[in-house]
C-alpha positions in Angstrom: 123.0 46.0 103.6 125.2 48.8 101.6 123.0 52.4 102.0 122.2 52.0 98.4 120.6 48.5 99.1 119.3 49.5 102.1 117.7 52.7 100.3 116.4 50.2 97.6 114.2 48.1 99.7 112.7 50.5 101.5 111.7 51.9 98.1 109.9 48.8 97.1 108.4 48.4 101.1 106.7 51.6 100.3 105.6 50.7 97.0 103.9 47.5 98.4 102.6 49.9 101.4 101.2 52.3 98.3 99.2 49.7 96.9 98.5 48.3 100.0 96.2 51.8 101.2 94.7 52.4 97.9 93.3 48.7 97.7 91.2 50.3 101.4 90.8 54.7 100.8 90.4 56.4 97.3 93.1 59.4 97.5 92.3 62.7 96.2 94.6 63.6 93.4 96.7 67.2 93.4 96.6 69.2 90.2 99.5 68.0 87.8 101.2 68.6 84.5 102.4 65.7 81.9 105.3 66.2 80.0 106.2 63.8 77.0 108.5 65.2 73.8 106.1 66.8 72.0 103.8 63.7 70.7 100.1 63.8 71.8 99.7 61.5 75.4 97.7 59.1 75.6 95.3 60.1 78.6 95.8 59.2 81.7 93.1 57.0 83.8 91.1 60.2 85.2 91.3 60.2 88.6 89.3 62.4 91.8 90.8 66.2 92.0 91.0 68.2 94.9 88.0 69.7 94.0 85.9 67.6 91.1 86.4 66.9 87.8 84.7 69.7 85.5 87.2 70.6 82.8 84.9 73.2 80.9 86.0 74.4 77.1 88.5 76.2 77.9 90.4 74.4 79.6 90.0 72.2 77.0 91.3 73.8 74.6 94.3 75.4 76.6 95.2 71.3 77.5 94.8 70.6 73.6 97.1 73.7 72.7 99.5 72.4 75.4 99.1 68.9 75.0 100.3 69.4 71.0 104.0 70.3 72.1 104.1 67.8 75.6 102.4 69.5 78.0 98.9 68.0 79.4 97.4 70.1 82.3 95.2 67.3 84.5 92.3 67.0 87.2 92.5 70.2 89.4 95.0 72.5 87.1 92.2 72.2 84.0 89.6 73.4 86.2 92.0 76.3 87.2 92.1 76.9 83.6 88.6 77.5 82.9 87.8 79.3 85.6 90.4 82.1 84.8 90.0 81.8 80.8 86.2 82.2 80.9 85.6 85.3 82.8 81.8 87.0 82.2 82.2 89.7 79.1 79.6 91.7 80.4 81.0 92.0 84.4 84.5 93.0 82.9 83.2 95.9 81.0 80.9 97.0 83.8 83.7 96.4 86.1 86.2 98.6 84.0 83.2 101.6 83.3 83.2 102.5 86.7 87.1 101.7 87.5 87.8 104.3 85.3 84.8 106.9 85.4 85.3 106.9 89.0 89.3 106.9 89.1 89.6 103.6 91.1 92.5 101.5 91.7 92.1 98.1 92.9 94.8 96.0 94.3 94.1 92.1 95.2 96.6 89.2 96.8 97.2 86.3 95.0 94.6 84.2 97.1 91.6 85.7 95.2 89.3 82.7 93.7 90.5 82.3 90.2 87.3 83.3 88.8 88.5 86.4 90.5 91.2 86.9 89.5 90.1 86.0 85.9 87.5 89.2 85.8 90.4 91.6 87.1 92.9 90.4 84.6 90.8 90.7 82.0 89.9 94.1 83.1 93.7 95.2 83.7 93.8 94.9 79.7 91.1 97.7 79.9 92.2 99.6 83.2 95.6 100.1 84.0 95.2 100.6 88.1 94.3 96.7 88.6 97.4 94.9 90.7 97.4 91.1 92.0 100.2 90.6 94.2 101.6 89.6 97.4 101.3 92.0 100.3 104.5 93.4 99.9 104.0 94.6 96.7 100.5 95.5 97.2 101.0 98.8 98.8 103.8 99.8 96.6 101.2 99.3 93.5 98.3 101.6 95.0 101.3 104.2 95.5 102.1 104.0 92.0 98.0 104.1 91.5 97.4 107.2 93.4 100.5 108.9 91.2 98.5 107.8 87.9 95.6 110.0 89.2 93.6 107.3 91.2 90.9 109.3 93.8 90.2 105.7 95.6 91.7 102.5 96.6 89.7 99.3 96.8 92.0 96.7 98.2 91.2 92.6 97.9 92.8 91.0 101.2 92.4 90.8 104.9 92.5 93.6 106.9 96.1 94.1 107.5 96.7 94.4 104.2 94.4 97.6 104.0 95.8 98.6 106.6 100.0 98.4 105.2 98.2 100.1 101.7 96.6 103.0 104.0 99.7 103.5 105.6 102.3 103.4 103.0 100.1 106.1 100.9 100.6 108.4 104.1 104.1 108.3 104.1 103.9 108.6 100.4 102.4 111.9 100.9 98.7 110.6 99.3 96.8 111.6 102.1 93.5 112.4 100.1 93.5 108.9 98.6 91.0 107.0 100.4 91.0 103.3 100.4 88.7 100.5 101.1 88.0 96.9 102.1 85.4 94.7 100.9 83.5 94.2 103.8 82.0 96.5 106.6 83.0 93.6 109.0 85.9 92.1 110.2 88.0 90.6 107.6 90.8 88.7 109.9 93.4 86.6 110.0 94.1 84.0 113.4 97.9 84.2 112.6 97.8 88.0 112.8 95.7 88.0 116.1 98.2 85.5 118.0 100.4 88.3 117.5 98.6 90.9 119.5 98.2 88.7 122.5 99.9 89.5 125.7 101.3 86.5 125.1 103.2 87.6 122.0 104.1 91.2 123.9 105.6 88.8 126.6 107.9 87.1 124.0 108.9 90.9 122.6 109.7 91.8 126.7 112.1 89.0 126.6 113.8 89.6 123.5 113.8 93.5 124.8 115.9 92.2 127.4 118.5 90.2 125.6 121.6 92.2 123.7 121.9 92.5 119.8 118.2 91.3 119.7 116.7 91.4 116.1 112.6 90.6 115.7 111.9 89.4 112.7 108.4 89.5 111.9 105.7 88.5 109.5 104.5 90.0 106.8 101.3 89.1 108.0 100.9 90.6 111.0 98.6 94.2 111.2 100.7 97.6 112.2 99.7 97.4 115.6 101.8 94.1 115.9 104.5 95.8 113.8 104.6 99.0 116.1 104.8 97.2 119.8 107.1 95.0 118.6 109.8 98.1 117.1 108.8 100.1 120.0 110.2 97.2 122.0 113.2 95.2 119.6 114.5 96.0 116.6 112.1 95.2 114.0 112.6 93.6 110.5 109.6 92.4 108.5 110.1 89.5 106.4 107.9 87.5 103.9 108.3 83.3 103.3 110.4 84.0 100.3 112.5 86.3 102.1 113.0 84.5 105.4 115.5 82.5 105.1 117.7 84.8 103.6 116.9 87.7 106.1 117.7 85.5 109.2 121.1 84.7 107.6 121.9 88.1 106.5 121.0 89.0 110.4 124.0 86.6 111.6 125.9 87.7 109.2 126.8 91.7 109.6 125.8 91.1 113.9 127.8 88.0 114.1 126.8 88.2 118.1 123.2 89.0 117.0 120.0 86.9 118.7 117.1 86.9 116.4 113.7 86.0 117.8 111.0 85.3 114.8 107.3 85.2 115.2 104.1 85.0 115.2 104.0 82.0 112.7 105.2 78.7 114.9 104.5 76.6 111.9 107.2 78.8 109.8 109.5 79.0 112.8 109.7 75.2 113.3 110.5 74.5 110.0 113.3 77.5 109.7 114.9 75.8 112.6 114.7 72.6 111.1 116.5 74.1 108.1 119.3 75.6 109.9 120.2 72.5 112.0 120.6 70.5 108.5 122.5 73.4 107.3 124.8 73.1 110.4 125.6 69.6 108.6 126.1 70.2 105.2 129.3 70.7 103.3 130.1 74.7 103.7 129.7 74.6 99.4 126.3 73.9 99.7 125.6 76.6 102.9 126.8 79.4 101.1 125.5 78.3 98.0 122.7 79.8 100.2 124.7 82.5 101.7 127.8 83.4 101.2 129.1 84.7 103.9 127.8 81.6 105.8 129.7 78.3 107.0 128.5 75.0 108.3 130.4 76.2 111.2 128.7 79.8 111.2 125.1 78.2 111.7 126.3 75.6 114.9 127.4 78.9 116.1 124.7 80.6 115.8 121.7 78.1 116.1 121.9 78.7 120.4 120.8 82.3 119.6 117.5 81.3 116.9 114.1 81.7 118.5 110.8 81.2 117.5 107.6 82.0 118.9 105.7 78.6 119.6 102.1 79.7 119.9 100.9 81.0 116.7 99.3 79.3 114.1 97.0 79.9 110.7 93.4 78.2 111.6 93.1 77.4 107.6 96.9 75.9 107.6 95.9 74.2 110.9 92.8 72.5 109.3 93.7 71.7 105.7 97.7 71.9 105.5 97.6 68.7 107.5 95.7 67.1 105.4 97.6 67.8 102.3 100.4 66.6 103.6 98.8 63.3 104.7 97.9 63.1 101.0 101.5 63.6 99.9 103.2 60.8 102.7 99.9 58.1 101.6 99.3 58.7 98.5 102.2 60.4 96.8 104.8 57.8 98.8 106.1 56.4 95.3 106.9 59.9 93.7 110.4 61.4 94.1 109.6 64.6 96.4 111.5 68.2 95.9 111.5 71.0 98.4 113.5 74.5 98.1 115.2 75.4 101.2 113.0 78.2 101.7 109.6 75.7 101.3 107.2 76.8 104.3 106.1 73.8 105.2 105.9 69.6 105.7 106.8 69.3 102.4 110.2 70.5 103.4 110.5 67.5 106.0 108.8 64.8 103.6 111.4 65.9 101.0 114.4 65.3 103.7 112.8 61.4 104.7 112.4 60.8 100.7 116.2 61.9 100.6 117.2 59.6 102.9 116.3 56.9 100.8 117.4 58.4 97.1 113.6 59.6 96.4 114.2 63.1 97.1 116.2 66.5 97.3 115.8 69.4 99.1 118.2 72.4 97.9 118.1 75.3 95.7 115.9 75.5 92.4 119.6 74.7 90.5 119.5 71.5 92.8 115.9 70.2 92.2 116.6 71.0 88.2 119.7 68.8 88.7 118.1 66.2 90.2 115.1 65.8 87.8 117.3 65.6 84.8 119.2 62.9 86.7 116.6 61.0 87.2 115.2 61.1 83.5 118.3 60.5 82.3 118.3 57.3 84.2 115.3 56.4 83.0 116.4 56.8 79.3 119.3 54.5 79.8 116.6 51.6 80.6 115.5 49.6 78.5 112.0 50.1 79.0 109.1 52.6 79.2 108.3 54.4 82.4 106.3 57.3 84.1 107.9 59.6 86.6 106.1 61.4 89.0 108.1 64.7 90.8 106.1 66.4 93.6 107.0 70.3 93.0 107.4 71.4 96.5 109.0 74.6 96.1 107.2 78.2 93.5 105.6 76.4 90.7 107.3 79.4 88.4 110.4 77.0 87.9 108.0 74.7 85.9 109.5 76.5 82.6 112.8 75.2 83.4 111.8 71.6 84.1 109.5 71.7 80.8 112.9 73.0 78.3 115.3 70.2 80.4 112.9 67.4 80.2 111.6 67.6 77.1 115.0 68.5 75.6 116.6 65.0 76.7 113.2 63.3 75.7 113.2 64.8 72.2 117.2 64.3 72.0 116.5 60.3 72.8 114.4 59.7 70.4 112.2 57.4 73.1 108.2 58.0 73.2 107.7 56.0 75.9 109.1 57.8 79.1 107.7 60.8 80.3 107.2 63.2 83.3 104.4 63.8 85.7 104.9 66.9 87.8 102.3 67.0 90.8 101.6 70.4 92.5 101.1 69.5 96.1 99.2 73.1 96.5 95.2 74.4 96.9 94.0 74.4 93.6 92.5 77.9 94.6 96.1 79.0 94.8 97.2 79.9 91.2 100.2 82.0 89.5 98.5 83.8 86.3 100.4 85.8 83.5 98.7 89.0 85.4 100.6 88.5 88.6 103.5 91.0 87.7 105.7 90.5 90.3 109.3 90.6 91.1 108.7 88.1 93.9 110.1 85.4 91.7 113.4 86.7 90.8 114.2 88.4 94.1 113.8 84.6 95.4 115.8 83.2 92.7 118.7 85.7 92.4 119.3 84.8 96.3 120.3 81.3 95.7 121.8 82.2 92.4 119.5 80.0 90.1 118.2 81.7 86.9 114.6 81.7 86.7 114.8 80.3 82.7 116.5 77.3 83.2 120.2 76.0 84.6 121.6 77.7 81.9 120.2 81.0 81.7 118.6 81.1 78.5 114.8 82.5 77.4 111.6 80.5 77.2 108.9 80.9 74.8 106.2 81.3 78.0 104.3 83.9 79.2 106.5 85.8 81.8 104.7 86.6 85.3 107.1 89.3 86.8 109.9 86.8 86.6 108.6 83.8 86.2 107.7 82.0 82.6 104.4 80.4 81.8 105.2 77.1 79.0 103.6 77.1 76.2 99.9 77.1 76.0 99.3 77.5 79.4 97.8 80.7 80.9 97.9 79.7 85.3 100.1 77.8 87.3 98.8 75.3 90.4 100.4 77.3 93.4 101.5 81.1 94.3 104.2 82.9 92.4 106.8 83.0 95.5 105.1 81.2 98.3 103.6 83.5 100.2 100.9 82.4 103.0 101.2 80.3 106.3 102.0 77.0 103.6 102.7 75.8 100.3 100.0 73.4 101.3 97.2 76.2 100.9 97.5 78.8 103.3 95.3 82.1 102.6 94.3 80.4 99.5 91.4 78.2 101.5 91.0 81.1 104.1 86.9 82.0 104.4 88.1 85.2 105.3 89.4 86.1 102.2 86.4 84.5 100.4 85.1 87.5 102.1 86.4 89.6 99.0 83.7 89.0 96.1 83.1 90.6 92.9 79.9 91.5 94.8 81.6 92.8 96.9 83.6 95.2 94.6 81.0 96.4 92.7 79.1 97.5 96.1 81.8 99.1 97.4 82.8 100.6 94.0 79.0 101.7 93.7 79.2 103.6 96.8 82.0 105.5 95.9 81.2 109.3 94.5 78.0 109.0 96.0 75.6 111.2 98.5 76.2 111.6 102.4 74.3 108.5 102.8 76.6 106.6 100.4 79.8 108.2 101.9 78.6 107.6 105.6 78.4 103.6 105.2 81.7 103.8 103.4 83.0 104.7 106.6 82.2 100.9 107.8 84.6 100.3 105.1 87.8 102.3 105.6 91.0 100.5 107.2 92.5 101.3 110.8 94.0 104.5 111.0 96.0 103.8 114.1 96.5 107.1 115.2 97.3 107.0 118.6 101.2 107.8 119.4 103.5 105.3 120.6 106.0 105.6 124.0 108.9 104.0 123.5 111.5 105.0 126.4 113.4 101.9 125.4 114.6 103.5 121.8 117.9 104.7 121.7 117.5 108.9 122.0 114.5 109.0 123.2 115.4 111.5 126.4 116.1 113.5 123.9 112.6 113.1 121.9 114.2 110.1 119.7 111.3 108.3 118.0 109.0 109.2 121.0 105.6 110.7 119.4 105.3 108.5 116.2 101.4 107.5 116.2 101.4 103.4 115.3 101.1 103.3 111.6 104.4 105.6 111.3 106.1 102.9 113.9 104.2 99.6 112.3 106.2 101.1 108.6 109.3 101.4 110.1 109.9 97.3 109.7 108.6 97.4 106.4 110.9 100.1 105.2 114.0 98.1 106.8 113.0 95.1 104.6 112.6 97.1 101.4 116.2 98.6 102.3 117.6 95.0 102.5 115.3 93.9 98.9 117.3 96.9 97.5 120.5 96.2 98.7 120.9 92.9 100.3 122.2 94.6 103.2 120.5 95.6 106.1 120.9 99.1 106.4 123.6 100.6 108.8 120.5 102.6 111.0 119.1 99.1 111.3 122.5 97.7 113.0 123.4 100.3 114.9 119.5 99.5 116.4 120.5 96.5 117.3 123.9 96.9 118.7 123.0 100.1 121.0 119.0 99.9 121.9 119.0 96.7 124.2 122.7 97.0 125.3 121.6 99.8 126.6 118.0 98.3 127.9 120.4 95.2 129.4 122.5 97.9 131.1 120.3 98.6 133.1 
């Protein structure tokens, strides 16, 4: 057969295979949003969320509000809705009383539970100190927080993000700022503890010994991690919107360079994946991802990409399988989409949908492109159809698909095609209009896609630090940027950070400003200090006292300052490659 026959029939083997598996297994549906040109839908058969079928009132009336210019919110995403719209009146003006009699600033990650996050964003209207973010911004909000006159920190998260907030106010200077966690226990994270094995320390020793080694390392990974591994390699600390882009930058201004990534296997994997496809691509479409990059550039370079193979996420272990099994069996008839940056299965799903003209995998300009193909095709039919597109890539570039779709709906004239987009995510993961953020854009301006639309214009959404909510909706299915071991779910199904309750808060919040007894079980509470100093003979200078001395949270910042350098300048700094040229040349030397 020609590919495109070829491509055809496998098509309609898989349809027959679709039908085939749900005649024997009900399949649990993802959250999704309809899109039709503006008429009121007729309802879909209502099939089994992720996680029931409850819609409550407001969500409700957010779907009615939507649903009146083309937008139906369905299953899972509804549920989402009420549980952020419908916060408890009374919690969020106790909540905000002692917030601000007391001076406390709370920061929380995106993975809260949405009824949550609906309490604290209904209390940031009241209190200004209240940030939901990703780690990285995290500690840059409490320093911004103790500057506004903040006496106390309560951070949402697992405990290495206490631990980056505690540190960054130090170096800020906020000493007398204390800051808390939610729980006088542990609150881990398995990805984070593969990377203090001797395991992990063994993978650093190696790299130590290779010249022009970079270590790029997680975000989430506590400063202990972060400090071994810079007193060992040069250390860069990178997020999953940022990876892609900070491994090419690497190869880029140390063309020799050999960068080893870790702790996350899962991540690694796929990052290798992506670089072996790049090697094959036309050298428009590589440096469409970076320009200073070839197709020739990445075969050179792909002998000197390492990964660490022995870290995973328990909670991406457990339930981003599954998801994924959902998607390939139940979601086999949907075209599938997947940035280049996507953490995750979805990425390879996307590329063996592609293969047979039911997917793309590319930038957030590519994805756009190839939806608006597709719909046009559809309008040139005769007839009335459905399209499903499973979003695997940061929900925020919803608002763009809505303005495209709906414009070439509306401009047809035809009321009987529209456009399903499934969210292949945790329904617990959610972007909200309180998320501010400049997550979104930083991801978008590094393929050059404008998070509006293809063309660059405004949306009448709700903006969420870069991102744009349509119309009549108030959350998203999914996280802002795509932070967490996967797409899939991630920290988002974590029972670690279920750990971080409103009960929680208020205890902790109740303690605060109270007698010796109060203050001595707020001790249980209080992050790692990590005060013990480091010994690094293998830094450059350190005969002559070099970086010898630093106590570990000074050495686990150092890789976080070297990625806000390259955030603000898209250059690594010139301290950072003379690291990497001199301190294991100079290790290999000898």
């Amino acid at each position: 057969m020609t590919r495109s026959r070829a491509a055809a029939a496998a098509n309609v083997l898989e349809a027959m295979l679709l039908r085939a598996r749900s005649l024997v297994r009900q399949y649990p549906r993802f959250p999704s949003l309809l899109i039709s040109a503006g008429d009121m839908p007729e309802q879909p058969q209502q099939e089994p969320s992720i996680n029931g079928n409850g819609n409550g009132s407001a969500a409700a009336a957010a779907a009615a509000t939507a649903a009146s210019g083309g937008l139906t919110p369905q299953g899972a995403f509804a549920e989402a809705q009420a549980a952020y719209l419908e916060p408890n009146a009374a919690e969020v003006l106790a909540l905000v009383h002692t917030l601000s009699t007391k001076k406390i600033g709370v920061v929380a990650h995106f993975y809260m539970d949405p009824q949550v996050q609906g309490v604290l964003s209904s209390a940031a209207e009241h209190w200004p100190h209240i940030a939901i973010s990703d780690s990285l911004v995290m500690a840059d909000a409490a320093v911004k927080m103790a500057k506004g006159g903040c006496r106390a920190v309560c951070v949402l998260g697992v405990d290495f993000m206490s631990e980056n907030v505690r540190a960054i106010l130090d170096e800020a200077g906020h000493t007398d700022v204390q800051v808390y966690r939610m729980s006088p226990l542990s609150i881990g994270c398995s990805l984070s503890e593969a990377a203090e094995s001797e395991d992990y320390v063994r993978y650093l020793t190696e790299a130590s010994r290779t010249p022009n080694s970079l270590h790029v390392v997680y975000i989430n990974t506590s400063l202990y991690t972060k400090a071994i591994a810079d007193s060992l390699v040069p250390t860069i600390t990178c997020t999953s919107s940022n990876v892609v882009q900070t491994t090419l930058q690497a190869f880029a201004q140390v063309p020799e360079a050999t960068v080893w990534y870790g702790p996350d296997t899962y991540m690694g994997a796929n990052l290798a994946q992506l670089l072996q496809w790049l090697a094959q691509m036309p050298d428009e479409e590589v440096q469409a991802l970076h320009p200073a990059h070839t197709a020739a550039s990445i075969r050179a370079l792909l002998p000197r990409f390492k990964y660490y193979d022995n870290g995973s996420c328990i909670v991406h272990h457990i339930f981003g399988g599954e998801v994924c099994e959902i998607v390939r069996e139940a979601y086999s008839d949907a075209y599938l989409t997947a940035h280049f940056e996507v953490p995750g299965e979805m990425f390879t799903l996307a590329m063996e949908a592609k293969g047979r003209g039911m997917g793309v995998v590319g930038s957030t300009s590519n994805i756009l492109d190839f939806i608006v193909l597709k719909v046009k095709d559809a309008l040139a039919r005769p007839f009335g159809d459905r399209l499903k597109f499973v979003l695997g890539t940061e929900s925020g570039m919803i608002t763009s698909i809505v303005r495209k779709v709906q414009s070439l709906l509306r401009a047809s004239g035809r009321r009987d095609v529209d456009v399903e987009i499934v969210f292949p995510v945790n329904p617990s993961a959610i972007t909200t209009a309180q998320q501010q953020t400049s997550s979104s854009s930083r991801s978008e301006s590094s393929n050059g896609a404008s998070p509006s639309g293809g063309d660059g214009s405004a949306s009448g959404g709700r903006a969420v630090g870069g991102v744009e909510l349509p119309m009549g909706l108030s959350v998203l299915p999914g996280p802002a940027m795509g932070e967490g071991c996967s797409l899939e779910g991630g920290c988002a199904s974590c029972p670690y950070m279920r750990m971080n309750t409103l009960a929680a808060l208020h205890t902790v919040c109740g303690m605060i400003g109270g007698g010796p007894e109060a203050q001595a079980a707020l001790e249980a509470y209080k992050p790692k200090l990590y005060e013990q100093r480091l010994v690094e003979p293998g830094k450059a200078g350190a005969a002559e006292g070099g970086a010898q001395g630093r106590s570990i949270a000074q050495a686990g910042c150092t890789s976080i300052l070297h990625m806000q350098d390259f955030q603000k300048g898209k250059r690594f700094s010139d301290k950072l490659v003379a690291d990497i040229t001199t301190r294991n040349a100079a290790v290999a030397g000898r």
